[in-house]
Each structure stands twice: as C-alpha cells, then as structure tokens.
C-alpha positions as CSV (number, residue, x, y, z in Angstrom):
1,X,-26.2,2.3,-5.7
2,X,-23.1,0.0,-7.5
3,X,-23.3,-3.4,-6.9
4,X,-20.7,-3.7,-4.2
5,X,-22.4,-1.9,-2.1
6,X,-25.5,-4.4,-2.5
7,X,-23.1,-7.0,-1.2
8,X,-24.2,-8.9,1.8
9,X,-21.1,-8.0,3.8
10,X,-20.0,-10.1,6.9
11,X,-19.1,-9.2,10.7
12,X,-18.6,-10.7,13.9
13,X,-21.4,-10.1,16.2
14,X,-21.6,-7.0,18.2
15,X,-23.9,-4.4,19.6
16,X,-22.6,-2.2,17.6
17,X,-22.2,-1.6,14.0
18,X,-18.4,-1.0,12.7
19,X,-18.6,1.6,9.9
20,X,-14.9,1.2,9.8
21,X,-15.8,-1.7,6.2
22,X,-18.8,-0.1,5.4
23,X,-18.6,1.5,1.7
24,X,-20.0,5.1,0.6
25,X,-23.6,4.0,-0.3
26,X,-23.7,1.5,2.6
27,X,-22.9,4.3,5.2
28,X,-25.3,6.3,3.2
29,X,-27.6,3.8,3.6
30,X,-26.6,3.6,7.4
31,X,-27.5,7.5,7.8
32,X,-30.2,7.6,6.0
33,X,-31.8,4.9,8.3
34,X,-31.1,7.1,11.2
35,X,-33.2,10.0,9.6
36,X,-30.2,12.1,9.1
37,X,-29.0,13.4,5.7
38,X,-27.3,11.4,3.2
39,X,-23.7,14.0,3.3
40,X,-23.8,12.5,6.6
41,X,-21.8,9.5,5.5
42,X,-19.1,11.6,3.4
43,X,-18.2,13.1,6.0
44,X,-17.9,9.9,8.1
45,X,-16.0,8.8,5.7
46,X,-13.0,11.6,5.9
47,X,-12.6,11.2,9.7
48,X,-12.1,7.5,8.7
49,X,-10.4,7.4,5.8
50,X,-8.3,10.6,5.5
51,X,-7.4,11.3,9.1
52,X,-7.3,8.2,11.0
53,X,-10.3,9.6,13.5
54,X,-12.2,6.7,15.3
55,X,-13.4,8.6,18.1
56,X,-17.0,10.4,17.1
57,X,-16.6,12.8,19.8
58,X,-13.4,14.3,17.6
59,X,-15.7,14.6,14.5
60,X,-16.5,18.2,15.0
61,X,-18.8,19.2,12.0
62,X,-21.1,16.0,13.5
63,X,-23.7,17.7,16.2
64,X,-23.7,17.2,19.3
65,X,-26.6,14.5,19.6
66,X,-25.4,12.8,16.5
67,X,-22.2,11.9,17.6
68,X,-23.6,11.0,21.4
69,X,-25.9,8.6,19.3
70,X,-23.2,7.3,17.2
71,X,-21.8,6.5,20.2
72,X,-24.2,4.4,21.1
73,X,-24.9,2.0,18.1
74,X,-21.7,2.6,16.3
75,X,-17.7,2.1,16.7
76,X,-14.8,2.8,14.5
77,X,-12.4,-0.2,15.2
78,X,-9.6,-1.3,13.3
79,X,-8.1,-5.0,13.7
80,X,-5.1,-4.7,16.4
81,X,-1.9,-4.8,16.3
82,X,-0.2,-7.9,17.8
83,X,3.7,-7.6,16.4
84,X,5.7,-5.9,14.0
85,X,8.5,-6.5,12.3
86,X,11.3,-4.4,10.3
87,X,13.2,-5.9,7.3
88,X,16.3,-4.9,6.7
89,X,15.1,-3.8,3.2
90,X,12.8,-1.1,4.5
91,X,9.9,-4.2,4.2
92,X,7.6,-3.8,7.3
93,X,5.1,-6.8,8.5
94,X,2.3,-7.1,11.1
95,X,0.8,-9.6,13.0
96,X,-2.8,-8.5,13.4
97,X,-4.9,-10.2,16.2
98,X,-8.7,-10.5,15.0
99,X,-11.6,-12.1,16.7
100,X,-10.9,-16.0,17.1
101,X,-7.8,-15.6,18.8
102,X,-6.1,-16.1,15.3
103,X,-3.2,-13.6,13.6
104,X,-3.5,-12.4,10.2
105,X,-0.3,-11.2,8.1
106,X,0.4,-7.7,6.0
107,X,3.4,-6.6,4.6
108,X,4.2,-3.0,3.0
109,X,7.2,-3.1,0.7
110,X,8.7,-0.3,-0.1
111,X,10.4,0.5,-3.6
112,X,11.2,4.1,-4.5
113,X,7.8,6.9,-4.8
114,X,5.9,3.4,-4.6
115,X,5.2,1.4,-1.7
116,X,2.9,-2.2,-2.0
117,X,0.2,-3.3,0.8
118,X,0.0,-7.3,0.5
119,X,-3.6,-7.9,2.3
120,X,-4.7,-10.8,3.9
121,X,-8.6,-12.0,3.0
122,X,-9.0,-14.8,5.4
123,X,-7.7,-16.6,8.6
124,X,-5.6,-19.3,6.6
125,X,-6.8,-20.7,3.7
126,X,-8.7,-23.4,2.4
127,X,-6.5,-24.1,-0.9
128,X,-3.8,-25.8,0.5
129,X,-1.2,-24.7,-2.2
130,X,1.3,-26.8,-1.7
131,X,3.9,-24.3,-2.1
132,X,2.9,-21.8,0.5
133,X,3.1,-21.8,3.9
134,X,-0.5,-20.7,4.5
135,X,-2.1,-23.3,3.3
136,X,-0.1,-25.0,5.6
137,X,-1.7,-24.1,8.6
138,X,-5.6,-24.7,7.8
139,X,-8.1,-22.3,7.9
140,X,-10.3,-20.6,10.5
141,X,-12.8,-18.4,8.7
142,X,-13.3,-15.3,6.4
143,X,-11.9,-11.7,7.4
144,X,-14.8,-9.1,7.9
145,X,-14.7,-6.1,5.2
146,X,-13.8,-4.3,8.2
147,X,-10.7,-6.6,8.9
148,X,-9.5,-6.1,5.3
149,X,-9.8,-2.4,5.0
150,X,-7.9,-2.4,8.4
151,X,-4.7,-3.8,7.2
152,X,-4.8,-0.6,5.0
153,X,-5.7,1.5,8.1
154,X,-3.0,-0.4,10.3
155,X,-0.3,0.4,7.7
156,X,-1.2,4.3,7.3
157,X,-1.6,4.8,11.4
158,X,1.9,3.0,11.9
159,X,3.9,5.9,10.1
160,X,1.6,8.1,12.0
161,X,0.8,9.6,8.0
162,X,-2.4,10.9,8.4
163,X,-1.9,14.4,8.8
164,X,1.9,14.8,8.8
165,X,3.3,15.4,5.1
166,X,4.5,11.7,4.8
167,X,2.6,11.8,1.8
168,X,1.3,8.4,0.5
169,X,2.0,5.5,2.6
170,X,0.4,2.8,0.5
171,X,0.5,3.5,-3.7
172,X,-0.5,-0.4,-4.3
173,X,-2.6,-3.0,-2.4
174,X,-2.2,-6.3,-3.7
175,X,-4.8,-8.8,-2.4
176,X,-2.7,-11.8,-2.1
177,X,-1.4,-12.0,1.4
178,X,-3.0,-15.0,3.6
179,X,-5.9,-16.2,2.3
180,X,-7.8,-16.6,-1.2
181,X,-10.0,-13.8,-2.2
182,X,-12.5,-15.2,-4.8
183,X,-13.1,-17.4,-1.2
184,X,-14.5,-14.2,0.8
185,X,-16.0,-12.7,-2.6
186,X,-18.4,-10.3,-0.7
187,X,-16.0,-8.9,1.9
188,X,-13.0,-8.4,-0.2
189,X,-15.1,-6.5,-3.0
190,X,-16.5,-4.0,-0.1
191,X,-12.5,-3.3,0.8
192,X,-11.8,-3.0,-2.6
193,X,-14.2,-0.7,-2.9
194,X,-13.3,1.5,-0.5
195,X,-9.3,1.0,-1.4
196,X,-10.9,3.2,-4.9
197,X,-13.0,5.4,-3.0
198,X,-11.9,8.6,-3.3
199,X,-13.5,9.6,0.0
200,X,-11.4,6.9,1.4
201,X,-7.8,5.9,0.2
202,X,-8.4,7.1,-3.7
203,X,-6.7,4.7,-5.3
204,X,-6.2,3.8,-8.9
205,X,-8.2,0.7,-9.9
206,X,-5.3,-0.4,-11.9
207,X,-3.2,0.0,-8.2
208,X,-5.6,-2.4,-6.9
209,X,-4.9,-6.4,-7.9
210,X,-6.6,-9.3,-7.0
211,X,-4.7,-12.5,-7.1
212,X,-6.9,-15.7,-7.7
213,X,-5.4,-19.6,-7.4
214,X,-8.7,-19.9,-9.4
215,X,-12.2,-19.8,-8.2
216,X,-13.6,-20.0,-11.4
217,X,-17.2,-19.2,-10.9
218,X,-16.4,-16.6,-8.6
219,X,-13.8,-15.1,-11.3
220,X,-16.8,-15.7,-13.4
221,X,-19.1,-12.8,-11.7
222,X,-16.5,-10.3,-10.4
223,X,-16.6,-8.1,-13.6
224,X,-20.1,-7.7,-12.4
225,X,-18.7,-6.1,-9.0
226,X,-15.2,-4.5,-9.2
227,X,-13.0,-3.8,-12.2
228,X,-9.4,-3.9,-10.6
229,X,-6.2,-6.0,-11.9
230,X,-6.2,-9.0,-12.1
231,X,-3.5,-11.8,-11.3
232,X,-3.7,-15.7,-11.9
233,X,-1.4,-17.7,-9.7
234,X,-0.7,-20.7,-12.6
235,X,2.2,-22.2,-11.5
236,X,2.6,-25.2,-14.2
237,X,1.6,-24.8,-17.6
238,X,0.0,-28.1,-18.0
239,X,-2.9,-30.0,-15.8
240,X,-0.9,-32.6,-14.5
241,X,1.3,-31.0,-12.6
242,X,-0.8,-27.7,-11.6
243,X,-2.8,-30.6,-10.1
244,X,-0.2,-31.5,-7.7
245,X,1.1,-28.2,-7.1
246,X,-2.3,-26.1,-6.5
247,X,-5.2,-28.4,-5.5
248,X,-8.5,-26.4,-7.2
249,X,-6.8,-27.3,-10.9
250,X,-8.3,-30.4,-10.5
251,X,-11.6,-28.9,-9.7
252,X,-11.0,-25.7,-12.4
253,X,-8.1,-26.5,-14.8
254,X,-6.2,-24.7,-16.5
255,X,-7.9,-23.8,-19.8
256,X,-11.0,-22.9,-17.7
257,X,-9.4,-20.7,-15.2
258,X,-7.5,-18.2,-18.3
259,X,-11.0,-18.3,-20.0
260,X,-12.5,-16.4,-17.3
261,X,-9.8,-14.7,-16.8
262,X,-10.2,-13.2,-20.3
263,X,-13.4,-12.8,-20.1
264,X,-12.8,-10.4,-16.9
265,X,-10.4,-8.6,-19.2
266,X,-13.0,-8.2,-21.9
267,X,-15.8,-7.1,-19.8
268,X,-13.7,-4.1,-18.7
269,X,-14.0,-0.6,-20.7
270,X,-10.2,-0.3,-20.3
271,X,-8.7,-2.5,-23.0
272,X,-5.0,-2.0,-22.7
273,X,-5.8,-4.7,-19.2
274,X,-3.6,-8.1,-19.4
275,X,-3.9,-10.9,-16.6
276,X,-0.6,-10.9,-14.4
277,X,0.8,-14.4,-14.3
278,X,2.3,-15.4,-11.4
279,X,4.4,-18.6,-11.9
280,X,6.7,-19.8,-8.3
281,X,9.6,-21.3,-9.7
282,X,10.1,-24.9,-7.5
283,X,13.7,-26.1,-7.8
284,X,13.9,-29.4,-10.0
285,X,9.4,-29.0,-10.2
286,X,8.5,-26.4,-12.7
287,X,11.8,-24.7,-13.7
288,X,13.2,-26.6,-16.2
289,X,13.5,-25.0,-19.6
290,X,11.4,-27.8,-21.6
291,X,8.3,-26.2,-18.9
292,X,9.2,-22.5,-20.0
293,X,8.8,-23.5,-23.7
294,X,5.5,-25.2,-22.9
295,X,4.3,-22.2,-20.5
296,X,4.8,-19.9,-23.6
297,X,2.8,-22.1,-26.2
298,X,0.6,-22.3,-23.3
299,X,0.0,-18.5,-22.8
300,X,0.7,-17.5,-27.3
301,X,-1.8,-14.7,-28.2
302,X,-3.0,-14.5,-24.5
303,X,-3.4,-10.8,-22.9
304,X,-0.4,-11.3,-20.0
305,X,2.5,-10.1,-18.5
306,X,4.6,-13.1,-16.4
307,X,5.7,-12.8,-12.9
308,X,8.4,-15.4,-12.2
309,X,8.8,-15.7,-8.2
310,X,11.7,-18.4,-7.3
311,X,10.4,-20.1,-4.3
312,X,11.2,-18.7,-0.9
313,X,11.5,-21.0,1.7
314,X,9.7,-22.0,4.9
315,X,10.1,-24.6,7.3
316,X,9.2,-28.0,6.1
317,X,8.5,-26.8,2.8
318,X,9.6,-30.1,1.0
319,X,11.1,-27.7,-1.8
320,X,13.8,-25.4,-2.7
321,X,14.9,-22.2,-4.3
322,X,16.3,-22.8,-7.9
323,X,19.5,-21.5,-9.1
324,X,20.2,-18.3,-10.2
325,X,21.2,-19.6,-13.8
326,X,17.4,-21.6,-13.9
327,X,15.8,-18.7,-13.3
328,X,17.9,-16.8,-15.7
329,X,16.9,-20.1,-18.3
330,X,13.5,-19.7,-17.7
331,X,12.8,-15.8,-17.8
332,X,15.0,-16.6,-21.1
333,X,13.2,-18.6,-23.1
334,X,10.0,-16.6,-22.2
335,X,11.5,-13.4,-23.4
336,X,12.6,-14.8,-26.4
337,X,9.2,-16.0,-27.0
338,X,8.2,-12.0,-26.6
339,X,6.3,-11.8,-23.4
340,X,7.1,-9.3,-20.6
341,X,8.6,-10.7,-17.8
342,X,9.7,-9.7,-14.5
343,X,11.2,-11.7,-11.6
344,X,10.1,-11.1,-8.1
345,X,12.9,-9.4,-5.9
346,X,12.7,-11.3,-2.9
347,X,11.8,-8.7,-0.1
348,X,11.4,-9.3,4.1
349,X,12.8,-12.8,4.2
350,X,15.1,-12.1,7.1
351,X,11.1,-10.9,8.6
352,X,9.5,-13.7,6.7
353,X,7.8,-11.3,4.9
354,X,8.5,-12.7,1.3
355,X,6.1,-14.3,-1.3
356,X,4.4,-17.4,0.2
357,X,5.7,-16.8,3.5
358,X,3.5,-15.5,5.3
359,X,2.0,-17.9,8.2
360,X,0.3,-15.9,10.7
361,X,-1.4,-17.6,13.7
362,X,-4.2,-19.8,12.7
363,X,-7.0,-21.6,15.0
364,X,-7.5,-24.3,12.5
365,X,-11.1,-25.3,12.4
366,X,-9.7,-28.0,9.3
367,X,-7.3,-29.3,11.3
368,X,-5.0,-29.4,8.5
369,X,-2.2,-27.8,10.2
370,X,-2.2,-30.9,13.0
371,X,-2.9,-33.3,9.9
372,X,0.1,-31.9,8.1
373,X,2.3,-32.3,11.7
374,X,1.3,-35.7,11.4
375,X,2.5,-36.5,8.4
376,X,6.0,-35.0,8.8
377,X,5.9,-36.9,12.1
378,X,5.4,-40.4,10.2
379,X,7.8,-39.4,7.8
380,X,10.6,-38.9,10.3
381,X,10.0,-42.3,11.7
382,X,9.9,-43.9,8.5
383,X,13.2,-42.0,7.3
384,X,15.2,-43.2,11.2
385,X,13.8,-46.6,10.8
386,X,15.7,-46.8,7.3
C-alpha cells in the first residue's frame, strides 16, 4: 500500500460509497472487504477510468450478483455539469455543480498534440490572493477526491473520447484552478494519484503540477505522498510586498516557502526537477525592472524555470494589465540573468477562462465575498462624496 492510499479521504455523506475518487489499493481494499478478490478493483478501475462506464450493470466481466450488490452500496457519480463555455481559441470551461449548491471552475486549453486540465481543489478559497478573483468570493469547503478526479472525467466525457479514436483529451492537469491544494492535502493527493494511475488516466508524473501560494508545512510532507511538479506562485521577490499581494507570506515568507520547495525537489529520485515560478505581473505593482533585477538575485543558484503571467482582469480587480513593453522589460532582464522564462499566452478570456479568472459560484461560509461587496460599496460613496 503507498501512502496515498493510506490517506483519510473526504466525501459528502451518502448511503453509498462513490468509487468514482477511490485509488487502486483503496478500491482494493474496498473489494477485499466484500470477500471478493483483489483483481476485482482493476477491473473496476477500466470501466471507470478508460471507458467512461458508471453503470455496473454494463461491466460485463463483473457477475451477476456482484454487480446487483454493487448496486446496492456503491455508485459511480461524477460532479455535473452546470454550463459550458467555448473560447474562441479552442479553450473550453465548465461550471460544475457539487453538493452545497456551489459551482466549481475547469478549463482544458488546447495547444497543438497537448491539451492542459486546470483543476479546481476547493469551493473558493481561503487565501484571498489579492490578485485573483477566487479569493474574491470566500470559501465554502474542500472538493471530495471524487470531485477532483471528476473534472478529469467531465473533460474526457464532453468530447465523448472514451472509445472513439480522439486519442488523448487531457496530456497535462495542472492543479491550480479555484482553490489551494496544499489546503485539501488528502483529497487532492488521492486525484493525483489516480491522474498517474495507469489503470486510470496514465499520466506522466512530470504532466501532473501542483501549484502552492505556500502552505509550507503541508509543502513540507508532500514528498512523503506524491512526487509530481511542482509550482510556487511568488509573485514579489521580496516580503514586503508578497505580504500585500498574497496574504500567507506573512504567515510563511518567502525564504521559507523556496526552502521547502527545494527540499521537495531533493527528496525526489528524479534530479533534473526545478520548481515552476509563477510570478502575475500587476501593472505599476511588481513589474518594474528594479523588481526583475531583485527577483533574479532573489532566485541565483535556485533550481527554477519562471512563468511571467501579466494580469488578466476581472471585475473590480483594483489592478491592471501591464504594457506590452514592461513585460518585454521584465522577461528581459531575467533572461539576461540566464533563467528560462516563458510568458503565459493569455487563453479563454473572451470565456473568462484565463489565469486568475476563474470565479465559479461560491456559498461563502466566510462571508468574504459580501465583506468584499461592502467595501467597494463604501468606497463608491467615499469617491461621489469627493
């Protein structure tokens, strides 16, 4: 048994139990219990997984009185469906309706033989980023493993793949859709998990990223669980200002946060592995070029590639896109400085499907969202009364 699968893995209560986020040694574990034999779950696992299958009565190499009892303590059910939307660009986003009457958000973008899943992990999120229009609307609670490994599910089922020659619908899955991940550690390892399977989607662990605003001790222990890449939303490249910009850096700053990020590279048997840095360029914020020069001192000698993603916008967002020519400035003086650096193409925003975007539909148990109304509110009035 890995250690994922000795997670303690949440679910909303039901009679009965969704294998749908169950990994290979937990559905093992599942048939095992039922006195049946452990090849049981692999095979599961391929109606699931490969073909898309949630009735048991369709799982033909199953007998008869198993799949009668599996219809009784068991169901295959993926999140639902509540919208789509088509980009322009080929970009495709859901609204998926889970239990709570909230939405979740994920987006497949297309690029060539490739195409990237951006997964939610929770109902909103906790972090309030600043910058992102998640964190905007509060937070309701944690996706169920089932409700994560759905989104992949969702995505293959849409192009009705499973069986018709599409080949691969999803290459990638990036966990950093709504939601922070390190903040639902035991759910989002299980999907994880399974994204690697190769009984379920049989992807490369190096296809699979998990992006962190940085939940240290959480960072801390997931060597110990999962070995996929890794991506550090930074943002500023000193305290002071990530501490405006992404709230936890006053809790875990920044020299903390890329020590256990290294320390997640180094426990990894693969040692050509470098931390993604993802860095949202804020008009007139972080752009300038005096914060590039300081971002590369910052990151000298450090294992890392550098994602520069100029802002996208969002109602309310109290910032703005830089210029072409800052972004150009920036990605400059980084180069020169010899890291690898890519800039984010901007993908879905006629959908608002693009990077810090997405918003879903959130019952906010934090109440942030109406505290965050509020506050634009009294700013109005201040701003007539002038």
């Amino acid at each position: 048994m890995t250690a994922a699968d000795q997670l303690i893995v949440t679910a909303p209560a039901t009679d009965r139990v969704n294998l749908l986020g169950l990994t290979r040694q937990q559905l093992e574990t599942f048939f095992i219990d039922l006195g049946e034999k452990r090849f049981r779950a692999q095979q599961v696992m391929k109606w699931i997984h490969h073909r898309g299958v949630t009735d048991f009565a369709e799982m033909t190499d199953l007998s008869q009185p198993l799949r009668v009892r599996l219809t009784e303590i068991a169901e295959i059910t993926p999140p639902s469906i509540a919208e789509q939307h088509d980009s322009q660009d080929g970009t495709r986003k859901w609204a998926i309706a889970v239990e709570g009457g909230s939405l979740v958000e994920a987006v497949l973008i297309p690029e060539g033989d490739r195409a990237t899943l951006c997964v939610s992990s929770q109902v909103g999120c906790s972090l309030d980023c600043t910058f992102c229009s998640t964190g905007k609307q509060g937070f309701q609670r944690d996706l169920t493993a089932a409700e994560i490994i759905g989104q992949v599910w969702l995505a293959i089922n849409s192009y009705d793949a499973w069986q018709s020659g599409k080949g691969r619908v999803v290459t990638n899955v990036v966990m950093m859709g709504m939601g922070e991940p390190l903040l639902n550690f035991d759910n989002v390892v299980a999907a994880m998990s399974l994204m690697c399977d190769d009984l379920a989607y049989g992807l490369s662990k190096r296809k699979v990223t998990l992006s962190t605003s940085g939940v240290v001790p959480n960072l801390d222990r997931l060597a110990e669980w999962a070995d996929v890449s890794l991506a550090v939303s930074l943002h500023a490249p000193n305290d002071a200002l990530r501490n405006q910009i992404v709230p936890i850096n006053r809790k875990y700053p920044i020299q903390r946060l890329l020590a256990s990020a290294k320390a997640y590279l180094d426990a990894q048997s693969d040692k050509k592995r470098v931390v993604t840095i993802e860095y949202t360029l804020l008009a007139g914020i972080n752009d300038s070029v005096e914060l590039a020069q300081e971002l590369a001192q910052l990151l000298k000698d450090y294992p890392c590639k550098i994602n520069l993603i100029p802002f996208n916008d969002f109602p309310n967002s109290g910032y703005e896109r830089p210029s072409g020519n800052a972004v150009s400035r920036f990605w400059q003086v980084l180069t020169d400085a010899g890291f690898v650096v890519t800039v984010r193409t901007t993908r879905g925003d006629d959908i608002d499907a693009a990077c810090g975007q997405l918003v879903g539909e959130v019952v906010d148990r934090t109440r942030r969202a109406e505290r965050h109304r509020a506050g634009r509110s009294d700013h109005s009035l201040l701003e007539s009364g002038r």
